[in-house]
PyMOL commands that place a pseudoatom at each C-alpha (Angstrom):
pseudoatom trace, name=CA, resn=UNK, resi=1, chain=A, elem=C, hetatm=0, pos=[9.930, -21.356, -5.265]
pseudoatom trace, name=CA, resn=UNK, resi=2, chain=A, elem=C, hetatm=0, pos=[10.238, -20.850, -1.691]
pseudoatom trace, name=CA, resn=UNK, resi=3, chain=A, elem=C, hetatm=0, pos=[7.895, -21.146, 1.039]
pseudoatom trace, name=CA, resn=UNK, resi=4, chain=A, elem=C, hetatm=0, pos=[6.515, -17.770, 2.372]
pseudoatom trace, name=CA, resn=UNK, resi=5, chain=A, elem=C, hetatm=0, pos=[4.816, -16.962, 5.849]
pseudoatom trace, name=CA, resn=UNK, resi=6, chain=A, elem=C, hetatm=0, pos=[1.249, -16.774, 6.021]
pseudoatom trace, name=CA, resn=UNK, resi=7, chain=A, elem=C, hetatm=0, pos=[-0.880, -15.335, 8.650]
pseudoatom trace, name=CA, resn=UNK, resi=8, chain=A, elem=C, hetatm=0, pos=[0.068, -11.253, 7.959]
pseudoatom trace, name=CA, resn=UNK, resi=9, chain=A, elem=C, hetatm=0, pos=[-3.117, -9.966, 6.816]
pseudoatom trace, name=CA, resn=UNK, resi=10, chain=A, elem=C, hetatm=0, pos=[-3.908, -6.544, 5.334]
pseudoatom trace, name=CA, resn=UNK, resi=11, chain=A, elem=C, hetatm=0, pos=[-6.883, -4.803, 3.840]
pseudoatom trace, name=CA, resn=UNK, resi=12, chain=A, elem=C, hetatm=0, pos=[-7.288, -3.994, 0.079]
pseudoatom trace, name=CA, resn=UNK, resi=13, chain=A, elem=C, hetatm=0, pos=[-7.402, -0.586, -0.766]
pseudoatom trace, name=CA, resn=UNK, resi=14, chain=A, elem=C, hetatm=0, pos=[-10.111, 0.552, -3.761]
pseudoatom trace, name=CA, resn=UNK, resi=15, chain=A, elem=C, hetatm=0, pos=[-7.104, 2.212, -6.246]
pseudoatom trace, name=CA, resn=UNK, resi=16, chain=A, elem=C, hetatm=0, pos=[-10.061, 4.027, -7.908]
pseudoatom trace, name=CA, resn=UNK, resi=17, chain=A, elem=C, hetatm=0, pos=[-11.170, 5.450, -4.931]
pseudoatom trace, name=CA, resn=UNK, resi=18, chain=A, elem=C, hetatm=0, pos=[-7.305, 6.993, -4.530]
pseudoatom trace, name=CA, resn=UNK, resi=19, chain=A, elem=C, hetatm=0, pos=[-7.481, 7.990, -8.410]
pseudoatom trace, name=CA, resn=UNK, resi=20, chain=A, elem=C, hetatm=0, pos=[-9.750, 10.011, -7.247]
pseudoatom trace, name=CA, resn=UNK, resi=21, chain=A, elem=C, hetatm=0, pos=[-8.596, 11.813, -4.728]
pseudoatom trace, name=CA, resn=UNK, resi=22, chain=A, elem=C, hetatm=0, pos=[-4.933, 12.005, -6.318]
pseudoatom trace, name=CA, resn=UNK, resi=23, chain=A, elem=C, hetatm=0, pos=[-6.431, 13.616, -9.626]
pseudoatom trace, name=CA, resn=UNK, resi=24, chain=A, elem=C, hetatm=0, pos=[-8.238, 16.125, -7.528]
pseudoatom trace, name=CA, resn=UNK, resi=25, chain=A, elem=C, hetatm=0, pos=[-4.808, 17.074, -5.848]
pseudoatom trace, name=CA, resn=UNK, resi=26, chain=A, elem=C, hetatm=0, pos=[-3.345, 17.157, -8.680]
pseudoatom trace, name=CA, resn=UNK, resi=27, chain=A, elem=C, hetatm=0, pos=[-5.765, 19.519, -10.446]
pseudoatom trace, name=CA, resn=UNK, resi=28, chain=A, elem=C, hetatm=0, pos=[-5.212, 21.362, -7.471]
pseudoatom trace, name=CA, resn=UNK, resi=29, chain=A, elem=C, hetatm=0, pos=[-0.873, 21.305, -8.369]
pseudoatom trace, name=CA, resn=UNK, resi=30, chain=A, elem=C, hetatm=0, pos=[-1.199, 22.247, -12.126]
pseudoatom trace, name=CA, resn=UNK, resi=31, chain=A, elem=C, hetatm=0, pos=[-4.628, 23.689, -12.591]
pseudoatom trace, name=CA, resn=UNK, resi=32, chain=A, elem=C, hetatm=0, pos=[-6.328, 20.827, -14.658]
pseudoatom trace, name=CA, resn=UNK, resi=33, chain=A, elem=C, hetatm=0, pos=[-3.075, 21.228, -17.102]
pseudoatom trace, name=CA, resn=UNK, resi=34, chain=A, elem=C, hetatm=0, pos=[-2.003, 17.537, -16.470]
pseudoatom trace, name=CA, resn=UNK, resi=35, chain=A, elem=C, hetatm=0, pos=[-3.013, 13.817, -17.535]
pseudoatom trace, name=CA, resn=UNK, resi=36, chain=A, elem=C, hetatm=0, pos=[-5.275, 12.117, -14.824]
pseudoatom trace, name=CA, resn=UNK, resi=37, chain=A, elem=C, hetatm=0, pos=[-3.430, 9.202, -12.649]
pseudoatom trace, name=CA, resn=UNK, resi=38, chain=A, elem=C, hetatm=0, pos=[-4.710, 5.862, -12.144]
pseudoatom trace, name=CA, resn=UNK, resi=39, chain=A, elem=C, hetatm=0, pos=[-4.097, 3.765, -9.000]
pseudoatom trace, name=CA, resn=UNK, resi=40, chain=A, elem=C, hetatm=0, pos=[-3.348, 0.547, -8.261]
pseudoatom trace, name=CA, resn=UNK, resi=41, chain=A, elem=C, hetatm=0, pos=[-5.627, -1.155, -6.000]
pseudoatom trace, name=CA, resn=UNK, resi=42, chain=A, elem=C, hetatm=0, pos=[-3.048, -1.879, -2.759]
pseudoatom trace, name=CA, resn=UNK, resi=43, chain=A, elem=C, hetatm=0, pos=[-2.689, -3.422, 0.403]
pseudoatom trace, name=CA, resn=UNK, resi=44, chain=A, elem=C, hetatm=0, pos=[-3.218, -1.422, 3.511]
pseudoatom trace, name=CA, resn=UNK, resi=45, chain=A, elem=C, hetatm=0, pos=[-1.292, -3.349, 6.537]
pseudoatom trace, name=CA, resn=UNK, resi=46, chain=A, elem=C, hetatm=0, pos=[-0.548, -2.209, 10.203]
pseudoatom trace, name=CA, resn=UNK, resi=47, chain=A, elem=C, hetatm=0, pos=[2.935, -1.930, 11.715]
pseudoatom trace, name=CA, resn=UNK, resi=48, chain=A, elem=C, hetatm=0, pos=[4.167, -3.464, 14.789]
pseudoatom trace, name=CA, resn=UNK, resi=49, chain=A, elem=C, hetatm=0, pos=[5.942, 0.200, 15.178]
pseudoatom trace, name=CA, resn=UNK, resi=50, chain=A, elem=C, hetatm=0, pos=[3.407, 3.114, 16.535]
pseudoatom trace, name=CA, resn=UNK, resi=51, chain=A, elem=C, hetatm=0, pos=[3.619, 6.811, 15.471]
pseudoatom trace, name=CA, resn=UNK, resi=52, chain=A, elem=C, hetatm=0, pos=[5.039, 9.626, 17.940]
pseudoatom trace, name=CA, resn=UNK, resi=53, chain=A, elem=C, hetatm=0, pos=[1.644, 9.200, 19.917]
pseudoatom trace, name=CA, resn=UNK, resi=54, chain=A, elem=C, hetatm=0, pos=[1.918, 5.829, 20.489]
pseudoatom trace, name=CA, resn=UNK, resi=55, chain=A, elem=C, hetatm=0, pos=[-0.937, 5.527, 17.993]
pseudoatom trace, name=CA, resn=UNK, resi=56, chain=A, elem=C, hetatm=0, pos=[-0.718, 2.399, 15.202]
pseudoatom trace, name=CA, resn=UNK, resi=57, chain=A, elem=C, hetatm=0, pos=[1.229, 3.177, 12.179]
pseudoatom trace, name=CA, resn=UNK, resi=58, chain=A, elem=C, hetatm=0, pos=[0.368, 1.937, 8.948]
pseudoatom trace, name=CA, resn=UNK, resi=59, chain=A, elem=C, hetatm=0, pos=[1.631, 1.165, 5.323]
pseudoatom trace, name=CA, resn=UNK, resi=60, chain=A, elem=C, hetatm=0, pos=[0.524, 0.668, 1.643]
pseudoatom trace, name=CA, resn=UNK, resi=61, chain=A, elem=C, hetatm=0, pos=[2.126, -2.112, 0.045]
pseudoatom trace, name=CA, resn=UNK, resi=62, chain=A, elem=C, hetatm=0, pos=[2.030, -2.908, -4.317]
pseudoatom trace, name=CA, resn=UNK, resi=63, chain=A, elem=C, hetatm=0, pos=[1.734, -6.352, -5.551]
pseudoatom trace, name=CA, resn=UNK, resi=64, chain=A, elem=C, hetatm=0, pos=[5.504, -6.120, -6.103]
pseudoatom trace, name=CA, resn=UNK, resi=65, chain=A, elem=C, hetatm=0, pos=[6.440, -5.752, -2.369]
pseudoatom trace, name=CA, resn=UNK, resi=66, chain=A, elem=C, hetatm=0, pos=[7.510, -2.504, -2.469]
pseudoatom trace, name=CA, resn=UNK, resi=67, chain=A, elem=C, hetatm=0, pos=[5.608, -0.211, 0.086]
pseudoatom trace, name=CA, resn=UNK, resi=68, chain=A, elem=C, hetatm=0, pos=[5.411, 3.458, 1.818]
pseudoatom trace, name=CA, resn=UNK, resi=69, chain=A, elem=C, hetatm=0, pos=[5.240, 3.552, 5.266]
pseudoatom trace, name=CA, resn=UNK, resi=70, chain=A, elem=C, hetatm=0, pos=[3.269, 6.012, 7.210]
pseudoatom trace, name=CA, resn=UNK, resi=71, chain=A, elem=C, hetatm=0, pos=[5.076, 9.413, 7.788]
pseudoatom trace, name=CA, resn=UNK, resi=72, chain=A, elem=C, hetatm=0, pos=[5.646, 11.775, 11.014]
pseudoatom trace, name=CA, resn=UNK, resi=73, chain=A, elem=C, hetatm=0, pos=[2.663, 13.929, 9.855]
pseudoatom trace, name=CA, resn=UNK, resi=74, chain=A, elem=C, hetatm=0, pos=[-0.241, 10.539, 9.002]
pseudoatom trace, name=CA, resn=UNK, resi=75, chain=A, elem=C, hetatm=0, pos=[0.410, 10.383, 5.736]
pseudoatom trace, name=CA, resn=UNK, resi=76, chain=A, elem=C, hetatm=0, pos=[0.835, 7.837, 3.186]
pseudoatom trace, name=CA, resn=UNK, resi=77, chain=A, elem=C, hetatm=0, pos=[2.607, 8.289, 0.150]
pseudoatom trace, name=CA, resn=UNK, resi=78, chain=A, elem=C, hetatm=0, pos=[0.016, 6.869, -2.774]
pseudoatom trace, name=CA, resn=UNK, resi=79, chain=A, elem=C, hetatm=0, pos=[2.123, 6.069, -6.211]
pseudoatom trace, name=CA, resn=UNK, resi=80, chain=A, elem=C, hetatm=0, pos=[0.443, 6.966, -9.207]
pseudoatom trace, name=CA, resn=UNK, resi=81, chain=A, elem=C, hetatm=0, pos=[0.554, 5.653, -13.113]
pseudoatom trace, name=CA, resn=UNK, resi=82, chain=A, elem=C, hetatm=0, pos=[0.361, 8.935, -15.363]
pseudoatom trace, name=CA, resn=UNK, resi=83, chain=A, elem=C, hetatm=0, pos=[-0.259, 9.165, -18.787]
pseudoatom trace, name=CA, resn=UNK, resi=84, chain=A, elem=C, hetatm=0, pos=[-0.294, 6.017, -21.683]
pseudoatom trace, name=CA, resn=UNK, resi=85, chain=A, elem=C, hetatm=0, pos=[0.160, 2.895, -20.129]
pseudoatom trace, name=CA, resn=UNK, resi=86, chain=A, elem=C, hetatm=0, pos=[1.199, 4.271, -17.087]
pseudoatom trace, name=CA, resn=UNK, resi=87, chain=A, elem=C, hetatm=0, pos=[4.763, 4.975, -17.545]
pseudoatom trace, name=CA, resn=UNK, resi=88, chain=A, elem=C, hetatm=0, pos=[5.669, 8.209, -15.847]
pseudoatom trace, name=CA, resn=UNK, resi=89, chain=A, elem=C, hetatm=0, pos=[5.170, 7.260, -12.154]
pseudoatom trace, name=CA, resn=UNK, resi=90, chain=A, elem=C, hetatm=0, pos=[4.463, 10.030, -9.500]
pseudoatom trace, name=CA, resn=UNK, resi=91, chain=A, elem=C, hetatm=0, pos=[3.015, 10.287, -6.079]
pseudoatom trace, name=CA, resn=UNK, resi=92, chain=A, elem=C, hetatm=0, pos=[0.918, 12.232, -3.692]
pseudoatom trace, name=CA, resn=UNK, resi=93, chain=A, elem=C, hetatm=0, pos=[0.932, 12.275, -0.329]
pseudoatom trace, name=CA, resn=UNK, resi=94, chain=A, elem=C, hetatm=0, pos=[-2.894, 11.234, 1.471]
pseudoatom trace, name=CA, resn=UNK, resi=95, chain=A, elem=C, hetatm=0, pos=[-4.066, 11.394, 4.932]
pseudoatom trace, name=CA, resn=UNK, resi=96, chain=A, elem=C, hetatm=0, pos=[-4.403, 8.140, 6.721]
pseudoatom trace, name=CA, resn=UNK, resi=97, chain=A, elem=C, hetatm=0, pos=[-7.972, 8.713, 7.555]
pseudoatom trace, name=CA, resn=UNK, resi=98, chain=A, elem=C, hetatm=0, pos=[-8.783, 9.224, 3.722]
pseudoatom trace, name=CA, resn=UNK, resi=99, chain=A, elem=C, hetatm=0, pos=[-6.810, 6.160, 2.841]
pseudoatom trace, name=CA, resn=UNK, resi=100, chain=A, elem=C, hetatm=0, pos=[-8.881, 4.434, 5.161]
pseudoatom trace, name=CA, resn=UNK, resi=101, chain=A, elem=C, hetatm=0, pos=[-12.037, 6.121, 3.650]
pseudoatom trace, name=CA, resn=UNK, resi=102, chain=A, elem=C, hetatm=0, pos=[-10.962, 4.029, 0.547]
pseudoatom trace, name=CA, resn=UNK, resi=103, chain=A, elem=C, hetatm=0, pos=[-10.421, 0.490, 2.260]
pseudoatom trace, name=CA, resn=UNK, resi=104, chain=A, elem=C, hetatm=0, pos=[-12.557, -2.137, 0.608]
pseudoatom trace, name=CA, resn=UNK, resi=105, chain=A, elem=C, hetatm=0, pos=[-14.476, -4.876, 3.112]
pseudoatom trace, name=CA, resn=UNK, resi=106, chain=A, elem=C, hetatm=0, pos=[-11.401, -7.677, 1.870]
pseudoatom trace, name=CA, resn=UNK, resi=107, chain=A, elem=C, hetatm=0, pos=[-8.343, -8.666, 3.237]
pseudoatom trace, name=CA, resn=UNK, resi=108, chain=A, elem=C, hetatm=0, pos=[-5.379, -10.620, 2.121]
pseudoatom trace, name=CA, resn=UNK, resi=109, chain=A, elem=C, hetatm=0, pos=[-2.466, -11.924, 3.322]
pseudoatom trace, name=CA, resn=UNK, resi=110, chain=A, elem=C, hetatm=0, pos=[0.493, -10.376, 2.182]
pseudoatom trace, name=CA, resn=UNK, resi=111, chain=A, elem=C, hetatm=0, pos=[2.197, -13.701, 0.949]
pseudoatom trace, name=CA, resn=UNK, resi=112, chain=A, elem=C, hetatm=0, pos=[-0.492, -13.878, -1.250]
pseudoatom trace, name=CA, resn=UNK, resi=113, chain=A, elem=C, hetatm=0, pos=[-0.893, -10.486, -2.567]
pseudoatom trace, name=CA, resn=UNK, resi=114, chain=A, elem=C, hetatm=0, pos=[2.982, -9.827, -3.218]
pseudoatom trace, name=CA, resn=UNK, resi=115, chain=A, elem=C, hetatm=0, pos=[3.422, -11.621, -6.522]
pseudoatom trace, name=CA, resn=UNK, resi=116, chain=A, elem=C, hetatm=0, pos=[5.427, -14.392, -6.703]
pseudoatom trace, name=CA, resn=UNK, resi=117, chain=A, elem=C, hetatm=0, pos=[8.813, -14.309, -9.138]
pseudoatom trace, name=CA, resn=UNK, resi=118, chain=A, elem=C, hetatm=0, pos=[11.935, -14.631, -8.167]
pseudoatom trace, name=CA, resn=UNK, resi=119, chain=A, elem=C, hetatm=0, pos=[13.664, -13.922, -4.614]
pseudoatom trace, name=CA, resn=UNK, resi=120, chain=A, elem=C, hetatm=0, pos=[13.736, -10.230, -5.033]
pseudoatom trace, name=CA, resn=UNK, resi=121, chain=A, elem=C, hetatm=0, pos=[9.818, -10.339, -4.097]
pseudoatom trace, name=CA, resn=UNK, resi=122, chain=A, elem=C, hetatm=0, pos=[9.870, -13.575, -1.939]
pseudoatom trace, name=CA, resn=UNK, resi=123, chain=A, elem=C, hetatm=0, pos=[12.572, -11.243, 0.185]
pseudoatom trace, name=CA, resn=UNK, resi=124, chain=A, elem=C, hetatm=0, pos=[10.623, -8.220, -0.054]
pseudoatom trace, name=CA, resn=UNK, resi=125, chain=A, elem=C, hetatm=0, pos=[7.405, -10.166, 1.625]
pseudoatom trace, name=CA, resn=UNK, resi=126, chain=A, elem=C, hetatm=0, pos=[9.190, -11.248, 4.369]
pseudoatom trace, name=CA, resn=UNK, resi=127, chain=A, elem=C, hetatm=0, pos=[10.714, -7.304, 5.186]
pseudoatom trace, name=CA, resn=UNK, resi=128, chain=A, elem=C, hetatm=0, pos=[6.781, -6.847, 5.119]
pseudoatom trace, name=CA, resn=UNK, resi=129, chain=A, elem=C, hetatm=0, pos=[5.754, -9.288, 7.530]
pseudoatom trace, name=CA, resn=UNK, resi=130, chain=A, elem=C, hetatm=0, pos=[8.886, -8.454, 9.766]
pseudoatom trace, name=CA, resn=UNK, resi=131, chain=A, elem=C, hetatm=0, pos=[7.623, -4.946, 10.586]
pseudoatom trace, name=CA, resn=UNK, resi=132, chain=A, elem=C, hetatm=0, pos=[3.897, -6.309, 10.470]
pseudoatom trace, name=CA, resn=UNK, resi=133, chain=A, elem=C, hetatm=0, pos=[2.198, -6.286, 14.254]
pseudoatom trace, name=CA, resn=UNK, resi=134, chain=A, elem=C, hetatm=0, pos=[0.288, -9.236, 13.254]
pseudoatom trace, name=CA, resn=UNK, resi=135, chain=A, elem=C, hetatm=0, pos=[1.324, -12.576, 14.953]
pseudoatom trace, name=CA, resn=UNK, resi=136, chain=A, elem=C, hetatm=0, pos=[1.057, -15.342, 12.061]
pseudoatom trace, name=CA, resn=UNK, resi=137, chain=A, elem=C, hetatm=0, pos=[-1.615, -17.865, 12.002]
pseudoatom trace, name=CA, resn=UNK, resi=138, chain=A, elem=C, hetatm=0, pos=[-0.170, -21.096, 12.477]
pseudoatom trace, name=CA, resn=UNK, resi=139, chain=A, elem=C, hetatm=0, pos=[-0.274, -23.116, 9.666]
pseudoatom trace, name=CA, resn=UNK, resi=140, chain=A, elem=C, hetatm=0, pos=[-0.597, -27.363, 9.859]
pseudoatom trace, name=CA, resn=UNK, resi=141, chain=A, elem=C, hetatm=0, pos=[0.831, -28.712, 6.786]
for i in range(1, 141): cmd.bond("trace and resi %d" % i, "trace and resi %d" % (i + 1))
show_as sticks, trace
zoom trace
C-alpha cells in the first residue's frame, strides 16, 4: 500500500439531500414514468483553478476517486444509482449553490475518503489533490 498525501480537505455532501433534488428533475424529464435515483453521499472539494469570473471552482468526488468538475455554466454533474441495486447509472446536472445547499457540517480529507485498493485509486487521489487549492497540512511522522 502506498503512502498518500494528507492535508486536502473537502466537505461531505448529504447524497439524500441530492436524491432529492435529482428525482424531482427527473420527474420533471419523464413525467413520474421512471424509477427514483439514489445518491451517494460525496465529497465536495475546491479547485486551485477559478471559473471564467475568477470565482472558485469546485468538484464532487465518489469514494472511488472518480469526480465531475464544475462546468462553464456552475454546474456539477451529480451521478445517480437507478433502479435494483443501483445498476443503471445516470446523471443530472445541479447548480453549485444547491449542491452547496446539501453540504453536511463534516469534512474529510480526500486520502481518506477515496477508498483504498489498488493503484488505480491511490493514482486517482493524487490527480485530486493536484488540482486541489488546498496547501497540505504538514504531517510529522
Amino acid at each position: 500500500m502506498s503512502s498518500r498525501t494528507k492535508g486536502y480537505m473537502g466537505t461531505l455532501v448529504d447524497g439524500k439531500k441530492l436524491a432529492t433534488i435529482a428525482n424531482g428533475i427527473y420527474n420533471l424529464q419523464y413525467s413520474s414514468d421512471f424509477s427514483e435515483c439514489t445518491v451517494d453521499n460525496l465529497l465536495f472539494i475546491e479547485l486551485e483553478e477559478k471559473n471564467v469570473f475568477g470565482d472558485p471552482k469546485y468538484a464532487l468526488v465518489c469514494s472511488e476517486g472518480v469526480g465531475w468538475e464544475q462546468d462553464t455554466y456552475g454546474c456539477l454533474e451529480v451521478p445517480t444509482n437507478i433502479g435494483q441495486m443501483g445498476l443503471w447509472n445516470g446523471r443530472v446536472f445541479i447548480s453549485v449553490d444547491t449542491v452547496k445547499s446539501c453540504l453536511t457540517d463534516q469534512t474529510e480529507d480526500i486520502s481518506d475518503y477515496i477508498r483504498v485498493f489498488g493503484d488505480r485509486l491511490d493514482r486517482n487521489c493524487s490527480l485530486w489533490q493536484s488540482k486541489m487549492s488546498v496547501v497540505p497540512a504538514t504531517i510529522a511522522l
